[in-house]
C-alpha positions in Angstrom: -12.4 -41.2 -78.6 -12.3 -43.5 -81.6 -9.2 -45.3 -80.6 -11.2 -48.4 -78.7 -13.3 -48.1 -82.2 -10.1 -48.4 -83.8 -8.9 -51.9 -82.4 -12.1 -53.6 -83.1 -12.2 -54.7 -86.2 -16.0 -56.6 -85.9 -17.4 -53.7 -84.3 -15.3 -51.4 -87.4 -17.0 -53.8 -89.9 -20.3 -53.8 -88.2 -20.3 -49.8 -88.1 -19.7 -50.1 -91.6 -22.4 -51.8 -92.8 -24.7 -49.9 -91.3 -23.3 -46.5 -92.3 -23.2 -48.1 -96.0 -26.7 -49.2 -95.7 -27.8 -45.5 -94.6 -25.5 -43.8 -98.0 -27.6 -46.4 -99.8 -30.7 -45.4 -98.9 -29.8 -41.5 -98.7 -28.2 -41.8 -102.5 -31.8 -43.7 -103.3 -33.9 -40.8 -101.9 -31.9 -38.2 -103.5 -32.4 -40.1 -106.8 -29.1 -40.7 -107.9 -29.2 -44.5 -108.6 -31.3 -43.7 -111.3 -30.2 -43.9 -114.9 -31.7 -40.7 -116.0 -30.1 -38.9 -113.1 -26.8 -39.6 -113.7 -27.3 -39.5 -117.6 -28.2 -35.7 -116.9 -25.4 -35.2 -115.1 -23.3 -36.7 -117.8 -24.9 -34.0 -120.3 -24.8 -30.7 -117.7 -28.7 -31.2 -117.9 -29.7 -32.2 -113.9 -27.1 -31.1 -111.3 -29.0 -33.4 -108.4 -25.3 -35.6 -108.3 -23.3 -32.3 -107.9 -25.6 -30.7 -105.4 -25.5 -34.2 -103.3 -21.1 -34.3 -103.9 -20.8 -31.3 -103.0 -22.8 -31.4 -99.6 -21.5 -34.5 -98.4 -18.1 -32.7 -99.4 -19.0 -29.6 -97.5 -20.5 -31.7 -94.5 -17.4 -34.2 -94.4 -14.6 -31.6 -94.8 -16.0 -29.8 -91.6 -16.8 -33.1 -89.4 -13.0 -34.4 -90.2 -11.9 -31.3 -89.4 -13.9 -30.5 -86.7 -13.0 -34.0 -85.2 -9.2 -33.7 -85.8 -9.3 -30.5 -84.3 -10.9 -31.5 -81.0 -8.2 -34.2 -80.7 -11.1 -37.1 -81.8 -9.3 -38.0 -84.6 -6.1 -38.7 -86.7 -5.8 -38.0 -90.6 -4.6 -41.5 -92.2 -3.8 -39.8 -96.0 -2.9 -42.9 -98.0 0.2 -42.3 -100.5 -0.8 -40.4 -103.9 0.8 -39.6 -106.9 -0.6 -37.8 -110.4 0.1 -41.0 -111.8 -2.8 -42.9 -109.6 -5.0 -40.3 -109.8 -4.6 -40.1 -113.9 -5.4 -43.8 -114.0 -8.1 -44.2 -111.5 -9.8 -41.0 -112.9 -9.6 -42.8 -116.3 -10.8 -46.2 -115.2 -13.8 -44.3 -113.1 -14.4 -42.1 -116.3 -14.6 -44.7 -119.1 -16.8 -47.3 -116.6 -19.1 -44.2 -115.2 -19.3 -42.9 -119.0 -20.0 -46.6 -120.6 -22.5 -47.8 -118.0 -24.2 -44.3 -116.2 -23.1 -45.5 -112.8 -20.4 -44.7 -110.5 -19.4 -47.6 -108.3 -21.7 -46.2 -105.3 -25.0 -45.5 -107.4 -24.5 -48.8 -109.2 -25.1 -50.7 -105.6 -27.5 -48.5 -104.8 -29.1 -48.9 -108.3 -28.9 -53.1 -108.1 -30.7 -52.9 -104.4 -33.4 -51.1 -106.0 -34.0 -53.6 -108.8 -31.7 -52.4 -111.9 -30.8 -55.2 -113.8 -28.7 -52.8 -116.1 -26.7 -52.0 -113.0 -26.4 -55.3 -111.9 -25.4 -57.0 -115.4 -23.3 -54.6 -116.6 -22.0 -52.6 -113.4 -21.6 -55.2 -111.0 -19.7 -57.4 -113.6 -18.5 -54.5 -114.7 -16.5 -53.8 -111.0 -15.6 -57.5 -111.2 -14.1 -57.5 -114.2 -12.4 -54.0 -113.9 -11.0 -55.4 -110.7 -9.8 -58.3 -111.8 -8.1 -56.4 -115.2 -6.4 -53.6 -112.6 -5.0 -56.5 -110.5 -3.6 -58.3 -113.4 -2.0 -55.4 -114.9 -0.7 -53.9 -111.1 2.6 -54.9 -111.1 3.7 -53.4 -114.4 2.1 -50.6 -113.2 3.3 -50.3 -109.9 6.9 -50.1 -111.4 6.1 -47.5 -113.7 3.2 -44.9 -114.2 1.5 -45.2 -110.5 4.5 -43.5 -109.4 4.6 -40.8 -111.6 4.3 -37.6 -109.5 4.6 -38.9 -106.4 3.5 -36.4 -103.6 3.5 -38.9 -100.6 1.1 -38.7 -97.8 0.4 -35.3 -97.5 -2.6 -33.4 -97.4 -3.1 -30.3 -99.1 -2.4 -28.0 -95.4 0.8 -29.8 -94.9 1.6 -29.3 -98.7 1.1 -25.4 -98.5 2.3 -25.4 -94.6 -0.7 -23.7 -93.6 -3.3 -25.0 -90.5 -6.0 -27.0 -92.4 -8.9 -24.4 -91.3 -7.3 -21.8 -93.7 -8.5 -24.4 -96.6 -11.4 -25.3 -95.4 -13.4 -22.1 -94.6 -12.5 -20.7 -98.3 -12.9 -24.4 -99.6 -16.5 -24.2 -97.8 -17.2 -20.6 -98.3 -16.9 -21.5 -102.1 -18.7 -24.6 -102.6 -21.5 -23.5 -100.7 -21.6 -20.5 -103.1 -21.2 -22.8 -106.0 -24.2 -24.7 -104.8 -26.3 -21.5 -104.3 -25.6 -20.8 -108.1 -26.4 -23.9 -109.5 -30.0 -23.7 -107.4 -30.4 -19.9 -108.5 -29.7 -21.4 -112.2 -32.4 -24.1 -111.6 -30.0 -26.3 -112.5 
C-alpha cells in the first residue's frame, strides 16, 4: 500500500510536513511546550508528558503492528548499539535537563512565541549538532559501537511473533496510565 508512497520523495516530504504540523499543534493543546509542564515532569510533579508518551506509544505500537501485520508495511529498524543509546540518552538528558525542552516541545514551544525556546533550544540543537558531528568520527571508531545488537527488534531478539510483546507491552502501559490518572498525577 505504501510502496508508491515510498518512491516519492516530494509527496514523502510533503506528507511530512503536514503530519509534523498536526504533532505540533496536538503537543500545543495537550500543553507540553510549556515550560512549567515539562519542568513538572522533570520534578515527578505533573505527569501530562508521560500520559501524552505513553499514548502515542500505545497508539503507534498497535498501528505499526497492525499495518505490518496486514502486509501494509515493512519494519526498517535502523542499527543500534548500548553505546548510541548511552550517548544520545545523555546528550537528550543534559539538553532536556538544562533548557526544559525536548527537541519536539522546543519547536512546538518557538511556534507559540517562546523566546527561551528559541534562544536557547533552537541554538541549542544547532550547536549540539554541530558538536556531535565534529566529534563523530572518533566516536564512530570507538564507543557508538559498544554493544552492538544490529537491526533487530525486540520479537526477532527473543524469537517470538511481535504480537506476544505488544499486547503485554499494551496491556501494561495502559494500566500504568490508569494509575497515574487514579493517583491524580
Amino acid at each position: 500500500m505504501f510502496t508508491g508512497l515510498h518512491a516519492r520523495k516530494g509527496v514523502q516530504l510533503a506528507v511530512g510536513l503536514v503530519v509534523g504540523i498536526i504533532f505540533g499543534f496536538l503537543l500545543e493543546k495537550g500543553g507540553v511546550t510549556t515550560y512549567d509542564v515539562i519542568i513538572g515532569q522533570l520534578l515527578l510533579v505533573d505527569f501530562t508528558v508521560v500520559k501524552i508518551m505513553l499514548s502515542a506509544v500505545i497508539t503507534g505500537m498497535i498501528g505499526i503492528h497492525l499495518l505490518v501485520s496486514l502486509g501494509m508495511a515493512r519494519l526498517h529498524p535502523k542499527p543500534g548499539s548500548f553505546g548510541t543509546s548511552v550517548i544520545g540518552g545523555l546528550i537528550f538528558g543534559v539538553g532536556f535537563g538544562i533548557l526544559g525542552y525536548c527537541p519536539g516541545t522546543v519547536v512546538g514551544a518557538v511556534a507559540h512565541g517562546s523566546l527561551d525556546a528559541l534562544s536557547g533550544g533552537v541554538v541549542g540543537i544547532v550547536i549540539g549538532a554541530g558538536i556531535f558531528a565534529a566529534l563523530y568520527p572518533r566516536l564512530e571508531a570507538g564507543v557508538l559501537h559498544m554493544g552492538d545488537f544490529g537491526e533487530v527488534t525486540l520479537p526477532q531478539a527473543l524469537n517470538i511473533h511481535p504480537w506476544i510483546v505488544v499486547i503485554p507491552a499494551v496491556i501494561v502501559l495502559t494500566g500504568f496510565l490508569f494509575a497515574i490518572e487514579k493517583a491524580g498525577l
